[in-house]
N, C-alpha and C positions, 0 to 999 in steps of 0.2 A: 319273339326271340330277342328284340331291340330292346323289349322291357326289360327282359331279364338281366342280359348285360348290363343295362344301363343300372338296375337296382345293385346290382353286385359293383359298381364302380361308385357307388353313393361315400359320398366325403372321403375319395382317395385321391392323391396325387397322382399323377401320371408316374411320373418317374419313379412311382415308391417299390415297382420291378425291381429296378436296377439296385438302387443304392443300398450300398453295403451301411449298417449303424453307423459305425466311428464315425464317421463322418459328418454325420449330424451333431455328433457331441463337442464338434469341434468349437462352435460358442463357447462352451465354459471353459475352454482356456481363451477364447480370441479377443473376448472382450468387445469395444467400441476402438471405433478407429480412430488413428490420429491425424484428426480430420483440418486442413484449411479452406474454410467456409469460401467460397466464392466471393466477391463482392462488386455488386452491379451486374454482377452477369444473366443474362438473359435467362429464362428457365427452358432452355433446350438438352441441358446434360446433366445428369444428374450427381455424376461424378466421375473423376477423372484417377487412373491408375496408371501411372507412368506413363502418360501422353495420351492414354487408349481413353476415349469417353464412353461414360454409359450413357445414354439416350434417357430422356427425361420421361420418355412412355412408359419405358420399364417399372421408374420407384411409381408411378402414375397406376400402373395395372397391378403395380404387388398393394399398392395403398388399398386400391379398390379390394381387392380381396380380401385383404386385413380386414375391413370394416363391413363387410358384406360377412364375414366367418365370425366378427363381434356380435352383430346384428343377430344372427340366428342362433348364436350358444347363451347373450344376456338378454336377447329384445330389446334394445337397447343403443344409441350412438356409441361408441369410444368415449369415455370422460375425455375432459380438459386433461388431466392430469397424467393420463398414459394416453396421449396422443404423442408427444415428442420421444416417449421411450419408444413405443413401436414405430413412427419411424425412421429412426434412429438406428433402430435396428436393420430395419428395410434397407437403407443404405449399406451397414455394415454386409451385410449377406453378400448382397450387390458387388459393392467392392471386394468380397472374399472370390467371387465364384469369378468376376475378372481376372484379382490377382492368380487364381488358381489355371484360367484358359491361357494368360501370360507365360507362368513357368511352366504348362505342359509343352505348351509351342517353343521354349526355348531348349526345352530338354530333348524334342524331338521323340514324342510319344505319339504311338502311330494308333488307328484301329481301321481295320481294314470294312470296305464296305460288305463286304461277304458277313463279315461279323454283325455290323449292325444292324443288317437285311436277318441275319439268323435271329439275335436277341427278339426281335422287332416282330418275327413271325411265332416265338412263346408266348407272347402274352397272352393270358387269359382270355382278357375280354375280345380280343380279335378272333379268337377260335369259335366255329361253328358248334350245332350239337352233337358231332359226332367226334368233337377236340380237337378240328382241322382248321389250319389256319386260313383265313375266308378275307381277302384282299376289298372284298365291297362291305365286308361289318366295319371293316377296320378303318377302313374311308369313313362310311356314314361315322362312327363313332368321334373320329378325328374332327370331323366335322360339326357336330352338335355341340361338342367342347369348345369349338370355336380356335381349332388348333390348326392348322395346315401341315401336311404330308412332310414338308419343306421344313419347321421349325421343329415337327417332333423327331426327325431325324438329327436334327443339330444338337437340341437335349440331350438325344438319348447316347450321339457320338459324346461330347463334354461328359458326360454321366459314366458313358464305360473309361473312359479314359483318366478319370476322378479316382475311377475303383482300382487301375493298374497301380498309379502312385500310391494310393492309400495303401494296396496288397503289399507294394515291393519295401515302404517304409514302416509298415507295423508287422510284416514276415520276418523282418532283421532283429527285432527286438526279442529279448529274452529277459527270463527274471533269475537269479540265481535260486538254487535250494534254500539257501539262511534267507535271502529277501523273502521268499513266496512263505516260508513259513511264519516269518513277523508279521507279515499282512494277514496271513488266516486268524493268527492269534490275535491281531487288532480287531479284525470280523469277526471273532467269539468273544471278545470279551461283554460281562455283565458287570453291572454299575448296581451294587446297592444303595437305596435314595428312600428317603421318607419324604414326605411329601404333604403341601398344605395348600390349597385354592382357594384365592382370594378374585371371589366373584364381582368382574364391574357389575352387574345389573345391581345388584346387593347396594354394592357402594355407591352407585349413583343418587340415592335419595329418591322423594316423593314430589322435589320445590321445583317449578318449571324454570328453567331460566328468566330476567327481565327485558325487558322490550332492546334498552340499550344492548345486552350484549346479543341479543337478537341480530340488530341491526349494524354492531360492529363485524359479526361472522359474513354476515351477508353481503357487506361493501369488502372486506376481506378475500373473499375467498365466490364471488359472483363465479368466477369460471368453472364454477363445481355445479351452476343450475344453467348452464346454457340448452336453450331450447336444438331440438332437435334442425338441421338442415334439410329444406324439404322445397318442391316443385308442385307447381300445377300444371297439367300436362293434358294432352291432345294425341289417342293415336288411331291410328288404324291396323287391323292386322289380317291376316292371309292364314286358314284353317284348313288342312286339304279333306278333314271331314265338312267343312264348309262346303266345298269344292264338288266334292261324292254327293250330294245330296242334291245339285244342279245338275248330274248326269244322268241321261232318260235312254238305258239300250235298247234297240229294237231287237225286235226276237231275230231276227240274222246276225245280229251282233252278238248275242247270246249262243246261237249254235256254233258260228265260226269259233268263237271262244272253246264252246265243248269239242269240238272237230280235232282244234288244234292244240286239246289237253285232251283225248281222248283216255290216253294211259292214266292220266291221273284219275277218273272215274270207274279204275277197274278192280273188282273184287280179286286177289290175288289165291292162285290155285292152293287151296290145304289141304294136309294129309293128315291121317293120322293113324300112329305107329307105336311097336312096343321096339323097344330094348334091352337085351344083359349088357352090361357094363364089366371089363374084368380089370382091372387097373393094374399099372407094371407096381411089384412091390419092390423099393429099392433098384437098382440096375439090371435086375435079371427081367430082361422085356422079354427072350425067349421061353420063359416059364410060363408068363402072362400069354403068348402067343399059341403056345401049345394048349394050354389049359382054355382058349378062346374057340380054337380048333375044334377040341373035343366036345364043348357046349354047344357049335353050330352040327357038329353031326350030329347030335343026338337030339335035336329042333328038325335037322331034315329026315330024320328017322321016326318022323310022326311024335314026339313027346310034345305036350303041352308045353307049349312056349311059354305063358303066364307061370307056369308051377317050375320051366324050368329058371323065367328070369327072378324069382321067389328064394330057388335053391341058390345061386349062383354069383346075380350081379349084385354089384354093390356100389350102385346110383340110388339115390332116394324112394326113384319109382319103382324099385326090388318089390315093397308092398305092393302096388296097387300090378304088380304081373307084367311090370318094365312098360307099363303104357305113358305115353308122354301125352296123349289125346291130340288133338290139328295142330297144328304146326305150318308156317308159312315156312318159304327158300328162305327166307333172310333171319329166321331164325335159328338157322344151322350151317355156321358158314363152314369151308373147308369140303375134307374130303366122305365127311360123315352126313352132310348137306346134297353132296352130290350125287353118293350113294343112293340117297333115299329119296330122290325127285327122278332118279331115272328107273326105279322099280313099279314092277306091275304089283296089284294088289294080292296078297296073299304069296310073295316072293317071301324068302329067306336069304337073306345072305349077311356076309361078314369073312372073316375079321374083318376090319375096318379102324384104323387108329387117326386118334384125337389125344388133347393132351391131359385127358381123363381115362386113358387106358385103350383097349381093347375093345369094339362096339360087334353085336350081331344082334340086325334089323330084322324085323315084319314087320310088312305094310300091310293094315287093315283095311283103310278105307281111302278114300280120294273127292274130295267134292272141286270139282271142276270151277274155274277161276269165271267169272262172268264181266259186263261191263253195266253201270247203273242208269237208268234208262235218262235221256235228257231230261222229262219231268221231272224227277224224282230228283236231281241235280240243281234244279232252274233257279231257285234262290243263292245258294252257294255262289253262279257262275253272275249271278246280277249283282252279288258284293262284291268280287273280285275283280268283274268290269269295272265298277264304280273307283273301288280302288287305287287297282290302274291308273285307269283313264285322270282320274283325279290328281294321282301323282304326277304324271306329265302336263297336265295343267300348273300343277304348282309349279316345274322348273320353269315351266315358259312364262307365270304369271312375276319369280322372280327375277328372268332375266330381262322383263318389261321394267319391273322397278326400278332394277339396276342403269336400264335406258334414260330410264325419266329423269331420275338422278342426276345423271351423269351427262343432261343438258341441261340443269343448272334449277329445274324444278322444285317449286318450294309450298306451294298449296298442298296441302295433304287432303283438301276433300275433292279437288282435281283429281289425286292419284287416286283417293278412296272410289270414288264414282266412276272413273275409267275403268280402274282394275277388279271392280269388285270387292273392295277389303268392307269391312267389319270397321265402324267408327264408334268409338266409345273416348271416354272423359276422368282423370282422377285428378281430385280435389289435393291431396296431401301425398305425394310419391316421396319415401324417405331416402334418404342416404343411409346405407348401411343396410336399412330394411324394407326398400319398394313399398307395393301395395299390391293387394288384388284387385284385377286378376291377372294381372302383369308377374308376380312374384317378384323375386329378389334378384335376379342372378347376376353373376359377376359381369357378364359381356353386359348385360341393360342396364347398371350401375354406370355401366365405364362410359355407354351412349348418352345417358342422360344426364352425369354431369360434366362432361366433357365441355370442353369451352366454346365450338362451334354449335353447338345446340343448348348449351345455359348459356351463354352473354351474345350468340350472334344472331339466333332465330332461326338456326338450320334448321331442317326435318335431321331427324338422327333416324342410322338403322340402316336397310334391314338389320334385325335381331333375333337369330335362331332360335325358340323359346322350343326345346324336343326339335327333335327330326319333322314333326309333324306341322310345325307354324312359326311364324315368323311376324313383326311388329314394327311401326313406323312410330317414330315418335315427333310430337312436338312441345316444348317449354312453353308454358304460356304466362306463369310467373315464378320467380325466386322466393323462395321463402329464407333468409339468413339464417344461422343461426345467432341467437343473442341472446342477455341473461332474461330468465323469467323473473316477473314479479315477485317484488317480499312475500306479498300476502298468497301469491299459489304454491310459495316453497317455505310460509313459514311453518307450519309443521315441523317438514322434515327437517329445518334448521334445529326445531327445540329437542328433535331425536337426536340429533348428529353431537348438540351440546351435554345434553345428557349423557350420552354416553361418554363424550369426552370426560365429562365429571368425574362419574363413576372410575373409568380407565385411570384416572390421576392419583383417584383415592384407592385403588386397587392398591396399586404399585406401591404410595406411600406408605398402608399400612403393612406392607410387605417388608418394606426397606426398613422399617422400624423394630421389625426383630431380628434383623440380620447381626449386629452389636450383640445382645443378647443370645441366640442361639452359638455365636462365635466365642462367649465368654463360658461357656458350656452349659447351658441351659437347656430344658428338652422342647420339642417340636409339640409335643403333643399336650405339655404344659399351658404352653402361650397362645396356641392355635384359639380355644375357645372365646379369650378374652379381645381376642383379634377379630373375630366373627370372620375366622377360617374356616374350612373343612380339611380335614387332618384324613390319609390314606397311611396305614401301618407300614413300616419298611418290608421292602423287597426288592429283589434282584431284578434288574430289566436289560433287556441285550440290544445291541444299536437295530433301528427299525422295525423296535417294538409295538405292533399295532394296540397295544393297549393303554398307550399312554400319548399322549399328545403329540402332532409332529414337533411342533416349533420347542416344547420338553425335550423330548428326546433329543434333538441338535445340540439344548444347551448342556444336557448332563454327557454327552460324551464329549464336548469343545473344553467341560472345567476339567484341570488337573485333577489329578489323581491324589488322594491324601496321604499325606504322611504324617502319621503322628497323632494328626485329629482331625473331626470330617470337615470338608469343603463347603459351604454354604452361596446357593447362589439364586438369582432371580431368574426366570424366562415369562418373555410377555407371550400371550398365548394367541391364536387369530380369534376370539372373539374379544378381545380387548383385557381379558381377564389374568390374572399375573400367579404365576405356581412359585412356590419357594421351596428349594428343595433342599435335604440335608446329604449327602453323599460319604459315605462310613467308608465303602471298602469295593475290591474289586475286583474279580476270578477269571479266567478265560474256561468258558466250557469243555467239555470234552468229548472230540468228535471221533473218538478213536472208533466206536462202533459204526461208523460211518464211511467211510474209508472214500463213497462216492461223492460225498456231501465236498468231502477235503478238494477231491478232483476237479467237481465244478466249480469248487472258490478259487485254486488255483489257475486255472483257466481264464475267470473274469477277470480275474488280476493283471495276466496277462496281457488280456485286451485291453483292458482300460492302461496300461503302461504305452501298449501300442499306438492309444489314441493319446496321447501325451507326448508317443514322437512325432506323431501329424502333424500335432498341436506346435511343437515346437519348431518345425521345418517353415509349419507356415508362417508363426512369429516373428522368423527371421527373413523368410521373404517380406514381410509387412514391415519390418524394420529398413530392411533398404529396401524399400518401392518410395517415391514420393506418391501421397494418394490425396486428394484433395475431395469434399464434399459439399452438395450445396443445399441445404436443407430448403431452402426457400421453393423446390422445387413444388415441393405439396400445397402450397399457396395458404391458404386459410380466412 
């Protein structure tokens, strides 16, 4: 069951329950913060929001996760070059969800714990299999995450409290009739555009770069080949199928076990029965009732039951002569379940309602419930001892660690060889992306480059890897990261040049018919001699998947023509440059649509709403003093 959950919670946030969208959209109005850097100050806070500090573990654990989510979407470190936007960002969030806990507490915005006790028992993955909320998954789960009972309650209160403000400031906002229609008309309109591509690869040429501008890109631009940041490392770890596999039950151990799960090794009593079915049609349940009546008299007046549940019910098993075949108690709950487990065999009785109508029962047959003999069990109950037993070895083998620890213990083949751990060795543990057979995860990221186990010699850990194991670590060297050599990245220097070539020459011969198609010249004249590819005119509408993103942005950002077409360049993401010609421009028509209209008013809506978030919070950020210290991320 732990698998399952756990597979169903793969790459989701915790909170992503809770949070209403706007919310998250609120970056694209927030921006970067206006930040005053710290200076000299110690890296204990990462930043400060009207006197409140955030704790420098914080941008520390969101970092680690940033590069640990790089890691496994590119294979890959973070470049040089988007390390200071993401965390940059990292701060801004930080500072956003402070300034946000600020003005709730000043506004006096409440959530009562009854509430967050109620959200807290919906959640999916804390529900058992039968949908019920289950207070020991929801622990174990809490806990594999590496979360405590204590902090995800504090989330989840900020979280509901986030969504009150959010509810009560975008519920206030409306859009009039004449706005919500110029926006629908702005979301239909099409853009006629002719259109030419000017291919870099094309334009790049065959000539490789020379040695010097080789070696100018390279002393240039070094922080674009830094090697990866990495460890040599020493651990041991604790398996509780480890564990299970040093457990020997004696056969008393084995029956007590069966003794005192007897129930659980019993064949449960079956029956098996026919049915007519007569269901209420519309409100008239007395017709149904009568009509139910009359089908069981004419069952207790000897008619074939089969022929009469054939004429009459109308439940699926009307063919097969209303037979449902064995049947266990828990397959019929209610009062149509009770019915039929307190009959003798060859009873008739009924009516009987469910809320599939009108039921009358025969009971055919009965196979009596048995219990399965110890043999026949003996394996079953020697995994589940093992199990067990194994799991209570594990608490106790981690509250030993936690002992050894926590008297100031530093040998890990002392711990290994006392406790019984598993010692093993990795040569290269990355940043961002671990190693096997340790994997990646965010919590053995944060232990292993954490500064008491990279610079001081600590053992790091325990580290819950699954519910099932846990892992000690120790640093045994630093590997920096620093720039590679010319010759292991000259290659991809002479790629990176190339293309730049190409992308230069794109663009230029792009811009060189823009004069000329402006002076009224045609697109599909010049394209050739251009060594273009020329696309005939046509109509395209904003978030047109058949034409290029970074296209599309440009031809709806250029005005509109008057007079004569618009002509303009968009550089494309493979480097390659479109020049387009823009004639003319229609809004569609959604009149046959009437629902289409509905839901774009709607978005509208909410996206205005999330504009007055946006501006609420703007202006809380304008008067906060908020100060930031980047250097917290060290490097």
């Amino acid at each position: 069951m732990l698998q399952r959950i756990r597979d169903g919670l793969h790459g989701r946030k915790w909170l992503a329950w809770f949070a209403l969208a706007p919310i998250a959209l609120i970056f694209i109005f927030w921006g970067g913060s206006s930040s005053l850097d710290f200076t000299g100050a110690a890296n204990q806070t990462a930043a400060e929001v009207n006197g409140e500090k955030i704790p420098a573990a914080d941008a520390s654990k969101a970092w680690s996760e940033a590069q640990s989510r790089w890691s496994q979407q590119n294979d890959s470190e973070i470049p040089a070059e988007q390390r200071d936007r993401i965390q940059k960002q990292i701060l801004d969030e930080l500072v956003m969800n402070k300034l946000l806990e600020l003005r709730l507490a000043k506004e006096n915005y409440r959530v009562s714990e009854q509430r967050v006790l109620g959200e807290f028992e919906k959640i999916p993955a804390f529900k058992d299999i039968d949908g019920k909320y289950n207070a020991a998954i929801a622990r174990q789960l809490l806990y594999s995450n590496g979360i405590t009972e204590q902090e995800f309650f504090r989330q989840m209160r900020h979280q509901l409290l986030q969504n009150q403000l959010q509810a009560g400031i975008a519920g206030s906002n409306f859009l009039t009739p004449a706005e919500t229609t110029r926006l629908i008309n702005r979301q239909n309109e099409e853009r006629e555009i002719e259109i030419a591509r000017f291919d870099a690869a094309h334009f790049a040429g065959n000539t490789p770069p020379d040695d010097a501008a080789i070696q100018a890109y390279y002393d240039k631009n070094g922080d674009r080949f830094m090697s990866n940041e990495s460890v040599s490392l020493e651990y041991a770890e604790l398996r509780i199928e480890q564990l299970a596999t040093q457990v020997v039950p004696t056969d008393a151990d084995l029956r007590k076990l069966y003794d005192d799960n007897r129930a659980n090794y019993v064949v449960e009593e079956r029956r098996r029965a026919r049915h007519i079915v007569i269901p209420v049609e519309g409100d008239d349940d007395a017709a149904a009732l009568k009509q139910a009546e009359s089908v069981l008299a004419e069952a207790r007046a000897g008619r074939d039951f089969a022929e009469l549940a054939k004429k009459y019910s109308k439940d699926t098993s009307a063919a097969e002569g209303g037979d449902i075949g064995f049947v266990q108690r828990a397959d019929f709950a209610g009062p149509v379940g009770d019915t039929l487990f307190s009959m003798k065999v060859g009873d008739v009785t009924g009516p009987v309602k469910s809320q599939f109508g009108y039921h009358i029962l025969k009971l055919e047959e009965i196979e009596a419930g048995e219990a399965k003999p110890f043999e026949q069990v003996r394996a079953e109950l020697d995994s589940q001892y093992r199990s067990e037993t194994a799991a209570g070895l594990f608490g106790d083998r981690q509250e030993a660690i936690a002992t050894m620890l926590g008297k100031g213990e530093n040998d890990l083949d002392k711990l290994a060889r006392e406790l019984g751990l598993t010692r093993g060795s990795i040569a290269q543990f990355l940043r961002g992306g671990g190693a096997e057979p340790l994997g990646s995860s965010t919590d053995l990221q944060r232990v292993v480059f954490d500064d008491s186990t990279l610079n001081q010699g600590k053992i790091g850990g325990p580290v819950a890897i699954g519910e099932d194991r846990l892992v000690l670590v120790k640093v045994t060297a630093h590997h920096k990261s620093e720039v590679k050599p010319l010759a292991q990245v000259r290659d991809e220097i002479v790629t990176l040049l190339t293309h730049e070539r190409g992308v230069a020459a794109a663009k230029a011969a792009a811009e060189a018919l823009v004069p000329k198609l402006e002076s009224g010249e045609k697109l599909a004249t010049l394209a050739p001699a251009a060594k273009a590819t020329v696309e005939a005119a046509r109509f395209v509408g904003r978030g047109d998947p058949s034409i290029p993103a970074a296209l599309d942005t440009a031809v709806f950002e250029a005005p509109r023509p008057e007079g004569k077409p618009v002509v303009r360049i968009a550089a494309l993401d493979d480097g390659s440059s479109a020049l387009f010609v823009l004639t003319r421009t229609r809004v569609s028509d959604t009149s046959a649509n009437p629902m289409l209209a509905r839901q774009q008013g709607s978005m509208f809506a909410q996206r205005s709403g999330v504009g007055d978030i946006a501006a609420y919070l703007g202006e809380a950020k304008r008067k906060a003093k908020i100060s930031t210290n980047p250097a917290v991320f060290g490097q």
